[in-house]
C-alpha positions as CSV (number, residue, x, y, z in Angstrom):
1,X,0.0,0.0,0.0
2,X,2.6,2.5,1.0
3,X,4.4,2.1,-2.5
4,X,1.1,2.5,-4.5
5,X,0.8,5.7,-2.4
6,X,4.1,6.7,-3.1
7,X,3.7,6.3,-6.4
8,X,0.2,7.9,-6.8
9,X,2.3,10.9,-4.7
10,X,5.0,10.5,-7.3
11,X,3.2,11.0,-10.4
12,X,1.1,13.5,-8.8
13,X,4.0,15.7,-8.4
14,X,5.3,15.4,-11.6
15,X,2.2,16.4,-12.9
16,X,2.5,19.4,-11.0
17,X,6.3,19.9,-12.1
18,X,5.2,19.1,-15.7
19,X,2.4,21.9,-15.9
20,X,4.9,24.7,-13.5
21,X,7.2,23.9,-16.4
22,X,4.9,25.1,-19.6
23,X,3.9,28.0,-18.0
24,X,6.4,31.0,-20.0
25,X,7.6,33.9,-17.7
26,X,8.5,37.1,-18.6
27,X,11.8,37.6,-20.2
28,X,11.1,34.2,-21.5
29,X,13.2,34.3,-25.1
30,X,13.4,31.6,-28.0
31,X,16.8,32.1,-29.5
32,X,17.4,28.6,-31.9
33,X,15.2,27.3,-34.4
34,X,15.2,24.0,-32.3
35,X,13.8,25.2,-29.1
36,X,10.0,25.7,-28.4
37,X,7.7,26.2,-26.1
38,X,5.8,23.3,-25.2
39,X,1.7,22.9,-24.4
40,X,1.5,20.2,-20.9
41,X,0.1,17.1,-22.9
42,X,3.3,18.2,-25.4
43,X,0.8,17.9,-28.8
44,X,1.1,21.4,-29.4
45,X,4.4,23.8,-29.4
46,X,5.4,27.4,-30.0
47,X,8.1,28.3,-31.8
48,X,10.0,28.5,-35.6
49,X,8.6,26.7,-38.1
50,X,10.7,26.3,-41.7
51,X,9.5,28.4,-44.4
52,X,8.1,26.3,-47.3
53,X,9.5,28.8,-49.9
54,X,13.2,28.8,-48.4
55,X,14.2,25.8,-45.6
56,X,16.5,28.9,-44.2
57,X,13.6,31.1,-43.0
58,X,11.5,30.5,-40.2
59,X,7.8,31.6,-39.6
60,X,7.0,31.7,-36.0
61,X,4.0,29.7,-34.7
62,X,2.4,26.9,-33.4
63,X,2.5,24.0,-34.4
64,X,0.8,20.2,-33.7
65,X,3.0,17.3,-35.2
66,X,5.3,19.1,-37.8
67,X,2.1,21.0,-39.1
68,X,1.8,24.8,-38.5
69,X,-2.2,25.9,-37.1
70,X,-1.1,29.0,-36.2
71,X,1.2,31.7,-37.0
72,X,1.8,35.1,-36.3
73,X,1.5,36.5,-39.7
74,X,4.9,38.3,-40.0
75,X,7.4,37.6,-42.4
76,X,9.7,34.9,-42.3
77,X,12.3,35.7,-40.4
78,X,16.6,33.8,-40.6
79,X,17.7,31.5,-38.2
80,X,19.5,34.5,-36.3
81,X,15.5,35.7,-34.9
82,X,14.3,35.1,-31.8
83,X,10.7,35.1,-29.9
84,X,10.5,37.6,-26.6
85,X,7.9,37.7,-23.7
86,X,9.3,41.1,-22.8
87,X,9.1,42.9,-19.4
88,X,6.7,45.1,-20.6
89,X,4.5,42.0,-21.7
90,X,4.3,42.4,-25.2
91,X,5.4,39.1,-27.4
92,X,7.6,40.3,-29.2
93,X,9.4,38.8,-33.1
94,X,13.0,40.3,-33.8
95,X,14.5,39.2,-37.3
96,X,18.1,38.4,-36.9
97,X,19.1,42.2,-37.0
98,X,17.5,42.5,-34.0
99,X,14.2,44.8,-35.4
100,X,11.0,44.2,-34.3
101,X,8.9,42.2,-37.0
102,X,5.9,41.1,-35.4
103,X,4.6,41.6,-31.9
104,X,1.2,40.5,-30.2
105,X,0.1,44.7,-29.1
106,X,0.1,44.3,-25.5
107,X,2.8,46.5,-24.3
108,X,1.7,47.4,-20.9
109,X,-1.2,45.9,-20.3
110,X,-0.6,43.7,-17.1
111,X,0.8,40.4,-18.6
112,X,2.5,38.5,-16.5
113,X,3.0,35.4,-17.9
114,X,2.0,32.8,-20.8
115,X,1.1,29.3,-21.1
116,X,0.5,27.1,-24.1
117,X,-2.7,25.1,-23.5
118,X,-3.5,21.7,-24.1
119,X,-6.0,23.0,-27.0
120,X,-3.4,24.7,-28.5
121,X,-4.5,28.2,-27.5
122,X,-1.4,30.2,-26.8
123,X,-2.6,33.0,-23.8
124,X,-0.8,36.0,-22.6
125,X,-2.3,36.0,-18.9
126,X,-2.2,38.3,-15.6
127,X,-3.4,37.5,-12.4
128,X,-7.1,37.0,-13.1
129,X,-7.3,36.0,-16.7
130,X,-6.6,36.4,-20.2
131,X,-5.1,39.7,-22.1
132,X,-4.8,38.0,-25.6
133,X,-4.8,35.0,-27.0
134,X,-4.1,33.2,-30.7
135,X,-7.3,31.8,-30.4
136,X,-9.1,35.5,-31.0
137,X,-6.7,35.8,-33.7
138,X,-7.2,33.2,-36.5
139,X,-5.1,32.5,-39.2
140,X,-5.6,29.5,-41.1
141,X,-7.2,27.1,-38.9
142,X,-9.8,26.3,-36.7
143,X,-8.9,24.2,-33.8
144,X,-11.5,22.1,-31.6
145,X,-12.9,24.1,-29.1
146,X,-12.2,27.2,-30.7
147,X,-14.8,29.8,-31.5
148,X,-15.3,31.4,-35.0
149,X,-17.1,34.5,-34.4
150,X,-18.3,37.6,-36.1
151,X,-15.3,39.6,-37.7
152,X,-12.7,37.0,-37.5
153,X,-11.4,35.9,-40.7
154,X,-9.6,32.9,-41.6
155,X,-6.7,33.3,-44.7
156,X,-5.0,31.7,-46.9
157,X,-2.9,32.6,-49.9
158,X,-5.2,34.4,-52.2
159,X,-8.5,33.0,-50.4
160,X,-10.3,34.4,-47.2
161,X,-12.9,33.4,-45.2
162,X,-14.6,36.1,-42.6
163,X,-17.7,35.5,-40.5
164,X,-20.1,38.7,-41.3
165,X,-22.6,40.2,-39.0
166,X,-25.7,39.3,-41.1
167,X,-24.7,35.7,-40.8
168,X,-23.1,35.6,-43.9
């Protein structure tokens, strides 16, 4: 009995470990290609994702498998880029330069941290909730449990698809 316990303990703590460990501080960076940010059940991560017009650019994004359902919409970027949580709390893209290509607006707004959930929903967060979140801001996909409401718009290449407010 005691070693079922301690194994129930065990695992219960390395849950706990597991989900302290996704959740993205501020002055969080990604500096390599390789490294990500990772959602607790690990299906989902954050991070670069090849280009598929040059395999030496990088979008950034997330991604489930090797397949992008997200990204942020900003050029690709070289292999010298990297993805900031700054202090202000604005997610921020720099190209390899080092200027700002990309960055989610909240500057100043009370984020304090960010997680990657297990739906694939990357959230900027304070204290009580969320400030901004990829889910409010489509790009090409719609992921389960995600809403598709009036004035978001879904893109692709040369083809849109927005949710009007007469339904159509």
């Amino acid at each position: 009995m005691k070693n079922t316990c301690f194994l129930a303990t065990g695992i219960f703590h390395l849950c706990i470990i597991a989900v302290a460990g996704n959740v993205i501080n501020i002055g969080s960076v990604l500096r390599d290609p390789k490294e990500t940010w990772s959602s607790p059940n690990f299906n989902f991560s954050f991070g670069f994702i090849p280009s598929f017009s040059d395999p030496n650019l990088y979008l950034v994004g997330i991604f489930f498998s090797t397949r992008p359902v997200w990204t942020s919409g900003a050029e690709p970027v070289d292999s010298g880029a990297s993805l900031s949580l700054l202090s202000d709390g604005n997610l921020c893209l720099f190209n390899g330069s080092g200027t700002r290509v990309w960055d989610s607006g909240t500057a100043n707004m009370g984020v304090s941290s960010a997680i990657l959930e297990d739906s694939g929903n990357f959230v900027l967060r304070n204290g009580s909730g969320s400030i901004w979140e990829t889910f409010e801001h489509p790009t090409d996909t719609i992921l389960q449990g995600q809403n598709f409401t009036l004035g978001m718009k879904l893109a692709n290449g040369l083809y849109s698809f927005l949710f009007e407010r007469p339904g159509n």
